[in-house]
C-alpha positions in Angstrom: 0.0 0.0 0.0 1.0 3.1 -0.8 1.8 6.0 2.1 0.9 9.0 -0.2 -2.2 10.5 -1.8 -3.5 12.2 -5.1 -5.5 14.8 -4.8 -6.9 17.3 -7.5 -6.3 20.6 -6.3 -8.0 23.7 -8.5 -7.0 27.3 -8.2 -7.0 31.2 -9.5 -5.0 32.8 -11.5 -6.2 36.0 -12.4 -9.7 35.7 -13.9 -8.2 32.2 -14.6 -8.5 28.8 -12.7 -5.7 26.1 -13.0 -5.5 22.4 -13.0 -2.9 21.1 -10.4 -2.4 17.7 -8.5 -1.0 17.3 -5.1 0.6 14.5 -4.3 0.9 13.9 -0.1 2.8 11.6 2.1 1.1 10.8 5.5 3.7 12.7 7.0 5.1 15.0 4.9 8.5 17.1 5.6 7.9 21.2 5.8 9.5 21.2 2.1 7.2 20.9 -0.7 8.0 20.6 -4.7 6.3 22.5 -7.5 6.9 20.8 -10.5 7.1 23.5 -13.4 6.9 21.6 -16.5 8.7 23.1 -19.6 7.2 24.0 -22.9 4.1 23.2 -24.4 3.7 20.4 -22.0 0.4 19.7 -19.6 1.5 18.6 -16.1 1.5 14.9 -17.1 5.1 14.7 -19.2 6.4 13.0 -21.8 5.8 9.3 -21.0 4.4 10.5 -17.8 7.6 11.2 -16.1 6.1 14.0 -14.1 3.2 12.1 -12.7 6.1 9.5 -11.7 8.6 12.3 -10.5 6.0 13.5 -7.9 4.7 9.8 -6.8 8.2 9.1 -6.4 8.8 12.0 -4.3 5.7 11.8 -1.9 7.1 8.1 -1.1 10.1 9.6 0.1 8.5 12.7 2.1 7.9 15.0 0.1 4.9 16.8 -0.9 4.9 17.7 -4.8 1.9 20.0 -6.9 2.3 19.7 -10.7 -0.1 21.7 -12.6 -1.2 23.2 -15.8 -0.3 26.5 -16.5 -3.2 29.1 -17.9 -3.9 28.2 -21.4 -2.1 24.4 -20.9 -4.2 21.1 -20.5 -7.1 21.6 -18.2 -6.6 24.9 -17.0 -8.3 28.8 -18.5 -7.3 31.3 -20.0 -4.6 31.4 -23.2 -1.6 30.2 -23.2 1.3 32.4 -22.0 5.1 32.1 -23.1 7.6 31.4 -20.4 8.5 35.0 -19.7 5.1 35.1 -18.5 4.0 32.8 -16.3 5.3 34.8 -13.0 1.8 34.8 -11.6 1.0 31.2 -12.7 4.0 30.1 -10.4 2.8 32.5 -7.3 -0.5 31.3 -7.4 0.7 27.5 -7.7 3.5 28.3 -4.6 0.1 29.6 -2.8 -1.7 26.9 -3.7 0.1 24.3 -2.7 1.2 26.0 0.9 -2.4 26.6 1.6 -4.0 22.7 0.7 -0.7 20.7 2.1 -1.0 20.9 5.9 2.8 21.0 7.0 4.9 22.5 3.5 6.0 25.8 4.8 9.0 26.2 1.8 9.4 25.3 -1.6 11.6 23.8 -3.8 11.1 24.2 -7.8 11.9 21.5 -9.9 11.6 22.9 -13.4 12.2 21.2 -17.0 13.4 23.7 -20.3 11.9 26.7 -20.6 10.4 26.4 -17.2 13.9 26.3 -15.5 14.0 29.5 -17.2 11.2 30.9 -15.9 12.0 29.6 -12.7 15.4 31.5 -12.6 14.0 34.7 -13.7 10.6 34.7 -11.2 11.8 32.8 -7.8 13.7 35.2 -6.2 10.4 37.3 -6.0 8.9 34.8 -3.6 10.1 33.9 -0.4 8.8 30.9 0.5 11.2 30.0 -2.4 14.0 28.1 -0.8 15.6 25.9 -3.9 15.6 25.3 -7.3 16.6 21.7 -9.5 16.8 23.2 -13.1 17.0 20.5 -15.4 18.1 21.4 -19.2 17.5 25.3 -19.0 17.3 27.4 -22.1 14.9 30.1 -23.8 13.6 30.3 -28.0 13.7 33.8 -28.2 16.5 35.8 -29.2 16.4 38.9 -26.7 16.9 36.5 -24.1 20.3 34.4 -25.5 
């Protein structure tokens, strides 16, 4: 038997609501993950290596949300580029600190584009404690 959950968890962004899923251990340690996933991707992944990244991690502790930004799978709105998706990331940080009883930091784990984002938005949030950038890079040329 497993000693996590899955839990749907739905929130605002703007006039927007996302699409997130929490995964919870039964005791989980006051560091949570957000899983920013990179390009157009929903919060699945490629061969569902997302969904297996946060299973993985709740087994070991650790609380994880992966969700949709706005315009991405199931959640509103139109979908933004990764130099815009600052508020997406607050609202998931705030979502996942207010429905996972004990997470009190956060530690991004972010894929592509998303580990760009993540290096150009986290510092503006202090619950922000970490990052694990995996393959960073940006496809526009201002930013190269």
């Amino acid at each position: 038997m497993k000693a996590y959950r899955e839990q749907g968890v739905v929130f605002n962004c703007g006039e927007n609501r996302l699409v997130g899923i929490a995964a919870v251990p039964e005791v989980t340690a006051e560091v949570g993950v957000l899983i920013l996933v990179g390009g157009p991707q929903y919060r699945v992944g490629g061969h569902r290596q997302f969904t297996l990244l946060a299973r993985n991690l709740a087994a070991a502790g650790f609380a994880s949300l992966r969700f949709d930004y706005t315009g991405m799978g199931d959640s509103e709105g139109d979908a933004r580029e990764f130099d815009q998706v600052e508020e997406d990331m607050c609202a998931a940080i705030e979502a996942m600190l207010e429905s996972i009883p004990g997470v009190c930091r956060v530690v991004l784990w972010a894929l592509c584009d998303a580990a760009s984002s993540a290096m150009m938005f986290a510092h503006r949030h202090s619950r922000v404690t970490g990052m694990i950038l995996l393959n960073p890079w940006v496809h526009h040329g201002e930013y190269s």
